[in-house]
PDB file of N, CA, C and O in Angstrom, chain B, residues numbered from 101:
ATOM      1  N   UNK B 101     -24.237  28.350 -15.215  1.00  0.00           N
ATOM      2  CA  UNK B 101     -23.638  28.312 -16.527  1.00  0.00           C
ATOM      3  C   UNK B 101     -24.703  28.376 -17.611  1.00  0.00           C
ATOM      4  O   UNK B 101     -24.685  29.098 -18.608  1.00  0.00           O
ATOM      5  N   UNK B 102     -25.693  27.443 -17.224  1.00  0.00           N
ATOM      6  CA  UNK B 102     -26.668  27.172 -18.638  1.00  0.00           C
ATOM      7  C   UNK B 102     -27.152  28.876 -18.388  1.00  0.00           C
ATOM      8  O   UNK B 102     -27.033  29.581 -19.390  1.00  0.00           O
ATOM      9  N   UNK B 103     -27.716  29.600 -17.037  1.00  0.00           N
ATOM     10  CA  UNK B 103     -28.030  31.050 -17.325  1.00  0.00           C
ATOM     11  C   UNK B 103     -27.551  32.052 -18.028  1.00  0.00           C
ATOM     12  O   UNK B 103     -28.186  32.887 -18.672  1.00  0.00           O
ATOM     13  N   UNK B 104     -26.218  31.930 -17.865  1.00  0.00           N
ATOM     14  CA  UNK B 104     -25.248  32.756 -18.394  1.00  0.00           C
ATOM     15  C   UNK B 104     -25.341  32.658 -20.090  1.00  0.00           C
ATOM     16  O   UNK B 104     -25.201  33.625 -20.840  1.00  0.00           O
ATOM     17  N   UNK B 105     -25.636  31.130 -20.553  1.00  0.00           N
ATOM     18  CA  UNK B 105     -25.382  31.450 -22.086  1.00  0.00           C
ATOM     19  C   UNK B 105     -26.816  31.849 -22.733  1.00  0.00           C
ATOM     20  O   UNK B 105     -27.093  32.515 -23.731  1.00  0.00           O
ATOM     21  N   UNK B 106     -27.680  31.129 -21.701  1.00  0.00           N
ATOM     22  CA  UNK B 106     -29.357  32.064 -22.293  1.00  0.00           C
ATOM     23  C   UNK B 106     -29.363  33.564 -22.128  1.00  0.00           C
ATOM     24  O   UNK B 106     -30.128  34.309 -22.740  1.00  0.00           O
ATOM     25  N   UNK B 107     -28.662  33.861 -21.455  1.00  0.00           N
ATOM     26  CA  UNK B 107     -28.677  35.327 -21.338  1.00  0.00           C
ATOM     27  C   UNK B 107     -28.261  35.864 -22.472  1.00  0.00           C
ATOM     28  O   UNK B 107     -28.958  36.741 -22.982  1.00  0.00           O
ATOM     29  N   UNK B 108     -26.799  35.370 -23.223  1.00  0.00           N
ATOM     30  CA  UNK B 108     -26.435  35.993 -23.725  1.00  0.00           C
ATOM     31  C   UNK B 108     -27.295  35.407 -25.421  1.00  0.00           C
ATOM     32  O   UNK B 108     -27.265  35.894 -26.551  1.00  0.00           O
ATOM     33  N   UNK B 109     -27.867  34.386 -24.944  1.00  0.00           N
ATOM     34  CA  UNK B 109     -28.093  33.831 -26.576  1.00  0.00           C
ATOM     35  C   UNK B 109     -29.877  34.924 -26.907  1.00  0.00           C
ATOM     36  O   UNK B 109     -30.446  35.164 -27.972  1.00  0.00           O
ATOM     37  N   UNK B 110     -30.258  35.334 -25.418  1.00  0.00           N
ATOM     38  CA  UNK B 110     -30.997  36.463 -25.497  1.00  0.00           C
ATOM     39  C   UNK B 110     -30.774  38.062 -25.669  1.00  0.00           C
ATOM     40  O   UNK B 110     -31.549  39.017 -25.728  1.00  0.00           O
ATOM     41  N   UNK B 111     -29.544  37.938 -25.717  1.00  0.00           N
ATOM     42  CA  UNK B 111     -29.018  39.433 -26.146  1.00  0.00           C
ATOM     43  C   UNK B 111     -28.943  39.508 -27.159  1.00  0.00           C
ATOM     44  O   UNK B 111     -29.531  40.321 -27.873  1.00  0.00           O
ATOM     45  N   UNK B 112     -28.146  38.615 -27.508  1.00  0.00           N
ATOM     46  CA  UNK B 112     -28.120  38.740 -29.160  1.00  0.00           C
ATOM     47  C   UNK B 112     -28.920  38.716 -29.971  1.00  0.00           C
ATOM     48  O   UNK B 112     -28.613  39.326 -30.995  1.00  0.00           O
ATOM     49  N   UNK B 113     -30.198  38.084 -29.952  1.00  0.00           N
ATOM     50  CA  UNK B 113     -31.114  37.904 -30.412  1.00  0.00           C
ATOM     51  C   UNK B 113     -31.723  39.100 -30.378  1.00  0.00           C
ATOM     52  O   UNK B 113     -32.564  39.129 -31.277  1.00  0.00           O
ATOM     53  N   UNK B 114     -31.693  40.190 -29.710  1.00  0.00           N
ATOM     54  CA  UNK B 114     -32.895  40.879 -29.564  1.00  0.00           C
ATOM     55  C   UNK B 114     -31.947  42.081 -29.972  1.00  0.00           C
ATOM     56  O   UNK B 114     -32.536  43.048 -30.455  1.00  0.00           O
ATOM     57  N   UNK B 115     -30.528  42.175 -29.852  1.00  0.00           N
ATOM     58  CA  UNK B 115     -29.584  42.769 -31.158  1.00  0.00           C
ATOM     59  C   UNK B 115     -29.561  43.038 -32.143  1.00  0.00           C
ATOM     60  O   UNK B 115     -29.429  44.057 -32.822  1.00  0.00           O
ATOM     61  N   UNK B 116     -29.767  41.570 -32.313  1.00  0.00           N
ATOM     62  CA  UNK B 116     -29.632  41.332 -33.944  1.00  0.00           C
ATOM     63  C   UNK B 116     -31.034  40.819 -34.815  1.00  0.00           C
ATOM     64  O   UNK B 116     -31.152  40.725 -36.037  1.00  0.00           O
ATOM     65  N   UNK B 117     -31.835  40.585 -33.971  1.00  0.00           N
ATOM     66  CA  UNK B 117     -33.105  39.765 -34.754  1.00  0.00           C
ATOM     67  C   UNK B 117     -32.723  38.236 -35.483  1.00  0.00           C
ATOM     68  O   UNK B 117     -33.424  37.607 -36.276  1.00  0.00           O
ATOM     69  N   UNK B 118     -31.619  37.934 -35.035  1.00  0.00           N
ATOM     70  CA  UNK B 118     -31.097  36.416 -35.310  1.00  0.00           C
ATOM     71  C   UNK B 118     -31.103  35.991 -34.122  1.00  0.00           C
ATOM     72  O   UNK B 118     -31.166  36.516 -33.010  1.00  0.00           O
ATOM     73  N   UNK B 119     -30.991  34.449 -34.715  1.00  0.00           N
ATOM     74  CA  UNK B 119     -30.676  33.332 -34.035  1.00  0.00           C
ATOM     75  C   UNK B 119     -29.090  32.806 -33.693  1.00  0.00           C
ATOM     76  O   UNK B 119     -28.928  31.660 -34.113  1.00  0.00           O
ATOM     77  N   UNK B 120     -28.276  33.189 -33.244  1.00  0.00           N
ATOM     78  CA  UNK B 120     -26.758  33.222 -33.504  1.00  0.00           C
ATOM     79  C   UNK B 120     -26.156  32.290 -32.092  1.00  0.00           C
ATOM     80  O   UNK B 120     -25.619  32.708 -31.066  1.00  0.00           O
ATOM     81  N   UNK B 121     -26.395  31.283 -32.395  1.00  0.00           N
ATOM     82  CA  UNK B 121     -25.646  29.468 -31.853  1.00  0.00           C
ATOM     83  C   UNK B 121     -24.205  29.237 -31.843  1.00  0.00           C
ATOM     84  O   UNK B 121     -23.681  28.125 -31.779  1.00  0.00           O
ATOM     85  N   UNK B 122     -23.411  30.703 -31.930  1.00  0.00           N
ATOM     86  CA  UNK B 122     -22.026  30.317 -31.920  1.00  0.00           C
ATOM     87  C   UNK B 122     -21.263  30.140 -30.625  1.00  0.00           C
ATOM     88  O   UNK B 122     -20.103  29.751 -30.488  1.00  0.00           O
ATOM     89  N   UNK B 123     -22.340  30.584 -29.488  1.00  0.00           N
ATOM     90  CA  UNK B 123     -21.726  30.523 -28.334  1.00  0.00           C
ATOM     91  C   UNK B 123     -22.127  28.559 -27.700  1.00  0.00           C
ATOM     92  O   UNK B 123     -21.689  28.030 -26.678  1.00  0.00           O
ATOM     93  N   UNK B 124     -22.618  28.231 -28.256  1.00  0.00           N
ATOM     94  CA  UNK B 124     -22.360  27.138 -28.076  1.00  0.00           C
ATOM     95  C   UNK B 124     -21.042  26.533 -28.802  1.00  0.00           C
ATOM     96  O   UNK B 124     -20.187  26.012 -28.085  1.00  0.00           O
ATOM     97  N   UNK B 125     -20.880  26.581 -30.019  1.00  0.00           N
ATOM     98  CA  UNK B 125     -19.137  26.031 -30.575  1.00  0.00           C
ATOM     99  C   UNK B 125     -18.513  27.050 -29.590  1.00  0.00           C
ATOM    100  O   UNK B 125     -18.202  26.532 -28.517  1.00  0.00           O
ATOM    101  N   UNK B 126     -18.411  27.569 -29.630  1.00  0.00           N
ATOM    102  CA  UNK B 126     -17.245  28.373 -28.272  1.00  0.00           C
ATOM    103  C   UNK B 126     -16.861  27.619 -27.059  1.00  0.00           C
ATOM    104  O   UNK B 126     -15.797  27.272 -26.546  1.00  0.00           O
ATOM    105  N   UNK B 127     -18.469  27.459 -26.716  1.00  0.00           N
ATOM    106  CA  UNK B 127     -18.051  26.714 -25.339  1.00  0.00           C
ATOM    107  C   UNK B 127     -17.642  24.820 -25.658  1.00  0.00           C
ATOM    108  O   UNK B 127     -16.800  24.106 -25.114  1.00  0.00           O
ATOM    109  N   UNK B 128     -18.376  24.594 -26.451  1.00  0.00           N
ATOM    110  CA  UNK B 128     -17.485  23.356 -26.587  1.00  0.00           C
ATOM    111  C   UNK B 128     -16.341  23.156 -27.312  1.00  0.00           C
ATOM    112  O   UNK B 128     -15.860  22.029 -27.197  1.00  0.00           O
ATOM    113  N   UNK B 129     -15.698  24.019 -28.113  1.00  0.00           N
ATOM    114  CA  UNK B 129     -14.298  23.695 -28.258  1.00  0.00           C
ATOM    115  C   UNK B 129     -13.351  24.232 -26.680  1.00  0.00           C
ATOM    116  O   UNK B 129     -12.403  23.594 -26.221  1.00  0.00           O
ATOM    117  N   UNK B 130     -13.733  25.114 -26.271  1.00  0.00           N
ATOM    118  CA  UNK B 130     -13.460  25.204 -24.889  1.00  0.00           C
ATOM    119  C   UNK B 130     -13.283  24.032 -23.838  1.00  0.00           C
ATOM    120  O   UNK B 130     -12.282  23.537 -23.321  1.00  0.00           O
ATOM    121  N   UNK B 131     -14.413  23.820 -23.740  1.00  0.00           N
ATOM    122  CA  UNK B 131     -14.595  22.466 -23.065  1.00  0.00           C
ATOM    123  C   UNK B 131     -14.130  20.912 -23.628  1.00  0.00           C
ATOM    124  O   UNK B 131     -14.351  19.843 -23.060  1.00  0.00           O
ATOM    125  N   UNK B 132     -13.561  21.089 -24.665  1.00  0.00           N
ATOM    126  CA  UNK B 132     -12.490  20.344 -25.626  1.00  0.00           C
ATOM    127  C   UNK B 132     -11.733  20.272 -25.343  1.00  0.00           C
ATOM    128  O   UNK B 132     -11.436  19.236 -24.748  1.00  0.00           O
ATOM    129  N   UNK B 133     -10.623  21.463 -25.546  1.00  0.00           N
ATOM    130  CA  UNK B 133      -9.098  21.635 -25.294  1.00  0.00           C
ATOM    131  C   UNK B 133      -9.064  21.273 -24.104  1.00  0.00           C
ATOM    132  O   UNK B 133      -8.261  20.369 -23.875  1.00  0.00           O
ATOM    133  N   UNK B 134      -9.879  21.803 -22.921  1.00  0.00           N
ATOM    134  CA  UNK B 134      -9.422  21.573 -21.656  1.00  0.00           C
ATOM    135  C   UNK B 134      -9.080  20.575 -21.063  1.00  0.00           C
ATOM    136  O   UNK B 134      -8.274  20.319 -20.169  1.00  0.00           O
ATOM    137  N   UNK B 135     -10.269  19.656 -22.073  1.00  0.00           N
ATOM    138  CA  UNK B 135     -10.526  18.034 -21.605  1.00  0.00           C
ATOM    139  C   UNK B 135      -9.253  17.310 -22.299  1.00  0.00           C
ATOM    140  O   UNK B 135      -8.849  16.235 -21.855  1.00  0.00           O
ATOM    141  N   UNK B 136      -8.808  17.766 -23.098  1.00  0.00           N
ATOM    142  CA  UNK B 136      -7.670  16.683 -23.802  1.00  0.00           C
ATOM    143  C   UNK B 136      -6.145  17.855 -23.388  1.00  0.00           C
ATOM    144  O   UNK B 136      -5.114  17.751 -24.053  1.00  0.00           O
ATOM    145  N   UNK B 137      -6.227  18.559 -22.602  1.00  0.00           N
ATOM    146  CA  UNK B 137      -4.512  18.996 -22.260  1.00  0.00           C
ATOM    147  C   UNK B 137      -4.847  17.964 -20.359  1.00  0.00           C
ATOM    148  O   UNK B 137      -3.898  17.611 -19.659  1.00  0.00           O
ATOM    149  N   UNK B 138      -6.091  17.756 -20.031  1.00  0.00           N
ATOM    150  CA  UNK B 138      -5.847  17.184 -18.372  1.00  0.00           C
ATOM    151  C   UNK B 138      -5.481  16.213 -18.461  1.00  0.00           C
ATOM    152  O   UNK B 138      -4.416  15.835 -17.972  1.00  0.00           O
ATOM    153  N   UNK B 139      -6.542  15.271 -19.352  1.00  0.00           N
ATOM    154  CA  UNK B 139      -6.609  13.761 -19.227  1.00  0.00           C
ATOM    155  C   UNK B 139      -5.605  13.205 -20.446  1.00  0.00           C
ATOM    156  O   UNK B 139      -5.160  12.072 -20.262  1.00  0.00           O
ATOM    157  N   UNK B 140      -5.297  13.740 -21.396  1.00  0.00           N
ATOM    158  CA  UNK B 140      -4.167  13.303 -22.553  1.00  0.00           C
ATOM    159  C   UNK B 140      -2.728  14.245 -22.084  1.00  0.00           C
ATOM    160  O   UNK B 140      -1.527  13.983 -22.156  1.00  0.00           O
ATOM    161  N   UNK B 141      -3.259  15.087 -21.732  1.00  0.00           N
ATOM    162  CA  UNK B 141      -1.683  15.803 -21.592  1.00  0.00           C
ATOM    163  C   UNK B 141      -1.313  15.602 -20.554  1.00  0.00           C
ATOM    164  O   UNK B 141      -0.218  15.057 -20.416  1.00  0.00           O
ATOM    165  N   UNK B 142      -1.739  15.801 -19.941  1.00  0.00           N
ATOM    166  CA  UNK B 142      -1.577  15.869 -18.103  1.00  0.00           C
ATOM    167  C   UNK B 142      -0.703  17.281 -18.022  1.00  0.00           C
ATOM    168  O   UNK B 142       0.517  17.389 -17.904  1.00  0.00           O
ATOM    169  N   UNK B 143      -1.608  18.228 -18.111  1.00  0.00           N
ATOM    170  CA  UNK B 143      -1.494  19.373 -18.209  1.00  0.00           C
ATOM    171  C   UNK B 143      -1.890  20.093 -16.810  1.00  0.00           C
ATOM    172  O   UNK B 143      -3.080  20.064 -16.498  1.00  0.00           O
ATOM    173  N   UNK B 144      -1.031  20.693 -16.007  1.00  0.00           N
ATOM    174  CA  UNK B 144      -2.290  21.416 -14.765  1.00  0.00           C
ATOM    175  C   UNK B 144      -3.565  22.383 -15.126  1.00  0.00           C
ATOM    176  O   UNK B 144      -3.975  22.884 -16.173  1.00  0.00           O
ATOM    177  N   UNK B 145      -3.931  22.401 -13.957  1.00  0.00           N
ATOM    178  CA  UNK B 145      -5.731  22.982 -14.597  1.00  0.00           C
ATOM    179  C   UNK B 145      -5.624  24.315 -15.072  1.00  0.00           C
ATOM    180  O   UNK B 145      -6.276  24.706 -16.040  1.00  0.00           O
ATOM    181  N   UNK B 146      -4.539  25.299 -14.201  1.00  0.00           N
ATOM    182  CA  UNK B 146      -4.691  26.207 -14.457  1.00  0.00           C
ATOM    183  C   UNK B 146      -4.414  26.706 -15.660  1.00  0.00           C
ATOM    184  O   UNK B 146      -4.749  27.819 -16.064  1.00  0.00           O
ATOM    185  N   UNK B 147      -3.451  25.427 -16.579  1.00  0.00           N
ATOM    186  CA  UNK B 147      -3.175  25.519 -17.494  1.00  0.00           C
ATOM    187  C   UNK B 147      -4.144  25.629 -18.543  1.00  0.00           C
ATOM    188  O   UNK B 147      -4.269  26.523 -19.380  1.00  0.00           O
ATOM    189  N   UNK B 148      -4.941  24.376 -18.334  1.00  0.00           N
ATOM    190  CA  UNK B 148      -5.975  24.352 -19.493  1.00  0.00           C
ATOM    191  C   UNK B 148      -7.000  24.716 -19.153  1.00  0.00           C
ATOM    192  O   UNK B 148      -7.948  24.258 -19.792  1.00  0.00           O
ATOM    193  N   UNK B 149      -7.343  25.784 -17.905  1.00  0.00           N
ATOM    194  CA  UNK B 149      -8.466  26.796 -18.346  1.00  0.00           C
ATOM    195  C   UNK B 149      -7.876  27.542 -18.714  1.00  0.00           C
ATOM    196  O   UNK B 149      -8.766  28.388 -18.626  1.00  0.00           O
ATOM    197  N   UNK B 150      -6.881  28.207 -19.194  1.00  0.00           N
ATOM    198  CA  UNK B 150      -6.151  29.586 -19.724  1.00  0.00           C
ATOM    199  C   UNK B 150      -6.255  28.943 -20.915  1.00  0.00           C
ATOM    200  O   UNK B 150      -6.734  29.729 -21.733  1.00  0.00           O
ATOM    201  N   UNK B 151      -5.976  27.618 -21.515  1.00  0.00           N
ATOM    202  CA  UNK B 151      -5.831  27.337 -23.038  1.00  0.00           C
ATOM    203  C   UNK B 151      -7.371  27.554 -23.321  1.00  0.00           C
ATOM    204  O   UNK B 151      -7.799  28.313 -24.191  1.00  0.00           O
ATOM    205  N   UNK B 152      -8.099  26.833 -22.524  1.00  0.00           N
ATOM    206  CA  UNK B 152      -9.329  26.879 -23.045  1.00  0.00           C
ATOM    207  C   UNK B 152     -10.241  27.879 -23.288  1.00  0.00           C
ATOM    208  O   UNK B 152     -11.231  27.724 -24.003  1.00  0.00           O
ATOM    209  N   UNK B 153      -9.878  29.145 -22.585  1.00  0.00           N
ATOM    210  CA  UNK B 153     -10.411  30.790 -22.529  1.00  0.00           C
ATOM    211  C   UNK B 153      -9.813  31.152 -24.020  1.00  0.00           C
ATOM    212  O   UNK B 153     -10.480  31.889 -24.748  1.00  0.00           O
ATOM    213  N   UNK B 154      -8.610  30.652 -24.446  1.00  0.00           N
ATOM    214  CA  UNK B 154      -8.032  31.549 -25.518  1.00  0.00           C
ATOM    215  C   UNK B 154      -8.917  30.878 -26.532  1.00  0.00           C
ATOM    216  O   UNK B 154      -9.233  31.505 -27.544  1.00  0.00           O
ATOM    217  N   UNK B 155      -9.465  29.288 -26.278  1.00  0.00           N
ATOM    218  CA  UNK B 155      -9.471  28.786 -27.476  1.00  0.00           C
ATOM    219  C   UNK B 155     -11.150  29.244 -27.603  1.00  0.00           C
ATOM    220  O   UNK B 155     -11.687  29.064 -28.696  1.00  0.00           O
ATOM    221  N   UNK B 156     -11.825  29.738 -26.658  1.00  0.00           N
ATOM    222  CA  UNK B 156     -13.407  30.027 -26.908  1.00  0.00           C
ATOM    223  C   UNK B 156     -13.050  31.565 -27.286  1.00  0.00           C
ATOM    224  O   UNK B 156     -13.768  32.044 -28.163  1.00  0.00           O
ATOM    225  N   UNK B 157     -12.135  32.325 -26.799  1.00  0.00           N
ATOM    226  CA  UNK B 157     -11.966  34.038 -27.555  1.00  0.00           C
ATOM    227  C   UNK B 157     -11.586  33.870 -29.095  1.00  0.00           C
ATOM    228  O   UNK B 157     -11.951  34.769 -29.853  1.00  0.00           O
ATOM    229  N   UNK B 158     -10.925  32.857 -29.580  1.00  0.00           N
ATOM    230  CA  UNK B 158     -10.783  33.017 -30.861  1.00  0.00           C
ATOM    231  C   UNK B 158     -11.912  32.273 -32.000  1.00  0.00           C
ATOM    232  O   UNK B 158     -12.389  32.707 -33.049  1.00  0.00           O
ATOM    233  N   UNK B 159     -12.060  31.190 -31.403  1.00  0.00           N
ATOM    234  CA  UNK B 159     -13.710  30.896 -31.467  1.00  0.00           C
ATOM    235  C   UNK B 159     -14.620  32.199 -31.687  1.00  0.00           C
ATOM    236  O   UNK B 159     -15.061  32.412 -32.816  1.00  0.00           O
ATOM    237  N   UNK B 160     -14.861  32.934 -30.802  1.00  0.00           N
ATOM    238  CA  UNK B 160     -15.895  33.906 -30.447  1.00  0.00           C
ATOM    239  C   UNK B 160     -15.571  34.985 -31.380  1.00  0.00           C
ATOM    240  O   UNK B 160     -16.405  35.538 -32.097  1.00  0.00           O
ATOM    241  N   UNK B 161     -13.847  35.365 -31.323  1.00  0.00           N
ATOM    242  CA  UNK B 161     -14.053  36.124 -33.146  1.00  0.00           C
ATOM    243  C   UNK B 161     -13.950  36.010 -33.982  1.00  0.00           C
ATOM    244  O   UNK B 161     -14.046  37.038 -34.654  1.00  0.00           O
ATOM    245  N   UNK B 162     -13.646  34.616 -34.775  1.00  0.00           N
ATOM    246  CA  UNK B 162     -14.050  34.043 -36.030  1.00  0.00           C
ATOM    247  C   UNK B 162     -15.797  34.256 -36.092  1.00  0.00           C
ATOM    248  O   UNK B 162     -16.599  34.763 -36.877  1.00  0.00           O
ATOM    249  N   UNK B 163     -15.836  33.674 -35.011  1.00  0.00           N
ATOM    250  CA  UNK B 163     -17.517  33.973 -35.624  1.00  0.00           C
ATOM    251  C   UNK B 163     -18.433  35.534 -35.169  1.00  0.00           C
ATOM    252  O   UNK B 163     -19.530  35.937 -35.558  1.00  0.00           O
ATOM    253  N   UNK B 164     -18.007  35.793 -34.754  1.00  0.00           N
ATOM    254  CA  UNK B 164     -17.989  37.718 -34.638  1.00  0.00           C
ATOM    255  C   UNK B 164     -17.548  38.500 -36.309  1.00  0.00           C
ATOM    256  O   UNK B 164     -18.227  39.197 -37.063  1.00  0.00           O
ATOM    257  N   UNK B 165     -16.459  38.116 -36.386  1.00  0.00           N
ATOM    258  CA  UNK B 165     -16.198  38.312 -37.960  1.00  0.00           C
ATOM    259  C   UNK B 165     -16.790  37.760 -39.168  1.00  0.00           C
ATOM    260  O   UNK B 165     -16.878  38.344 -40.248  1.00  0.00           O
ATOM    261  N   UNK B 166     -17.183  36.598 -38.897  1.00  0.00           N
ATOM    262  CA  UNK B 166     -17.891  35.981 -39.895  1.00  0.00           C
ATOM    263  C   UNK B 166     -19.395  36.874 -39.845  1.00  0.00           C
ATOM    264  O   UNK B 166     -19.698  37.662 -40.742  1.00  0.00           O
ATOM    265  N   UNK B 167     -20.309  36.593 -38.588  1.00  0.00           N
ATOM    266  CA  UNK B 167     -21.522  37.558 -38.859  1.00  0.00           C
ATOM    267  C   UNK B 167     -21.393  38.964 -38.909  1.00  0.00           C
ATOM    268  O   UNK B 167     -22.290  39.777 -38.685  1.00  0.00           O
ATOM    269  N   UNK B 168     -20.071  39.231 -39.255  1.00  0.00           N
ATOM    270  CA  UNK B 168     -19.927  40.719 -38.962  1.00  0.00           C
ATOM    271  C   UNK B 168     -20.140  40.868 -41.158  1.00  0.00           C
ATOM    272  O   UNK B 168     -20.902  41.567 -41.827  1.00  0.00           O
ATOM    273  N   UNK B 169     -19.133  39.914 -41.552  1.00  0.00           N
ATOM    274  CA  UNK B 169     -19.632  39.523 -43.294  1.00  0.00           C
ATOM    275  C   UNK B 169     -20.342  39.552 -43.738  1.00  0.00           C
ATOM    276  O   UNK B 169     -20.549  40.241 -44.736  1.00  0.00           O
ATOM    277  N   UNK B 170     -21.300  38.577 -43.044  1.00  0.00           N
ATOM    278  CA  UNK B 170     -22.291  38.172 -43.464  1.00  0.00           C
ATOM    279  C   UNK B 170     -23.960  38.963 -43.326  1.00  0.00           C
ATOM    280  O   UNK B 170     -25.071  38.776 -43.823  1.00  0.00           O
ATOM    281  N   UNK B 171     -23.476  39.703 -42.566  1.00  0.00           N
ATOM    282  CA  UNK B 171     -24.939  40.216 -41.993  1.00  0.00           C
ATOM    283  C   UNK B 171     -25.049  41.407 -42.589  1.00  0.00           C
ATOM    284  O   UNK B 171     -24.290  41.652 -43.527  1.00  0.00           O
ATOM    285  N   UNK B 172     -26.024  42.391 -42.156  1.00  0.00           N
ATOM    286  CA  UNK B 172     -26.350  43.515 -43.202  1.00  0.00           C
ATOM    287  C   UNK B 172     -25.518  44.640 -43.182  1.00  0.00           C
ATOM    288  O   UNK B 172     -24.537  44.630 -42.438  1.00  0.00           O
ATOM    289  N   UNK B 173     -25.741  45.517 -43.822  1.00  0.00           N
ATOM    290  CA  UNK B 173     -24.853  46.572 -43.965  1.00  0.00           C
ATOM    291  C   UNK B 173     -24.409  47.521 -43.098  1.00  0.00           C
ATOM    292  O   UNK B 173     -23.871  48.488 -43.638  1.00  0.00           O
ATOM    293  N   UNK B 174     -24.497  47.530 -41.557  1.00  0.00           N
ATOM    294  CA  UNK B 174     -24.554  47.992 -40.530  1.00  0.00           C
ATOM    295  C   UNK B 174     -23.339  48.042 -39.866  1.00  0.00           C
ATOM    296  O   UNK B 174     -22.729  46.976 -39.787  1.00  0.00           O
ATOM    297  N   UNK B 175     -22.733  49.254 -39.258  1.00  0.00           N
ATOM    298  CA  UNK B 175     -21.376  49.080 -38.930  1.00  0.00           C
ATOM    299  C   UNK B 175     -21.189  48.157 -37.599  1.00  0.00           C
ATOM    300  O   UNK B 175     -20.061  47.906 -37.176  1.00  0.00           O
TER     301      UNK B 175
END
C-alpha cells in the first residue's frame, strides 16, 4: 500500500513539478467512511469498501479539479 501511493505521489511530481498530497486526503477519508459504516453502522464489508472507493473517487476529483484551477495554463 505505502508503495503504491509513493509511486503515484512520484508521478505526479515529476508531471507536474509539484508537490500534490491529495492522495493522502483520499485515502483517509476512504479509510473513514469505511471505518464508521463497520463499526457504527454495522454495515457489511463489501459494503463499505464500495462506499469507501466512491468516497476516495470523488475526493480524487475535487482535487483533480481544483489543481486543474489552480495550476497553469495547460490543458
Amino acid at each position: 500500500m505505502y508503495g503504491l501511493a509513493a509511486v503515484g505521489l512520484i508521478l505526479v511530481h515529476r508531471a507536474t513539478r509539484h508537490l500534490d498530497l491529495s492522495q493522502g486526503a483520499a485515502a483517509t477519508a476512504a479509510a473513514f467512511t469505511m471505518h464508521r459504516l463497520r463499526t457504527d453502522a454495522g454495515a457489511p464489508a463489501v459494503l463499505a469498501v464500495v462506499a469507501g472507493l466512491a468516497v476516495a473517487a470523488g475526493v480524487g476529483s475535487a482535487g483533480a479539479a481544483l489543481a486543474r484551477r489552480i495550476g497553469p495554463g495547460r490543458p
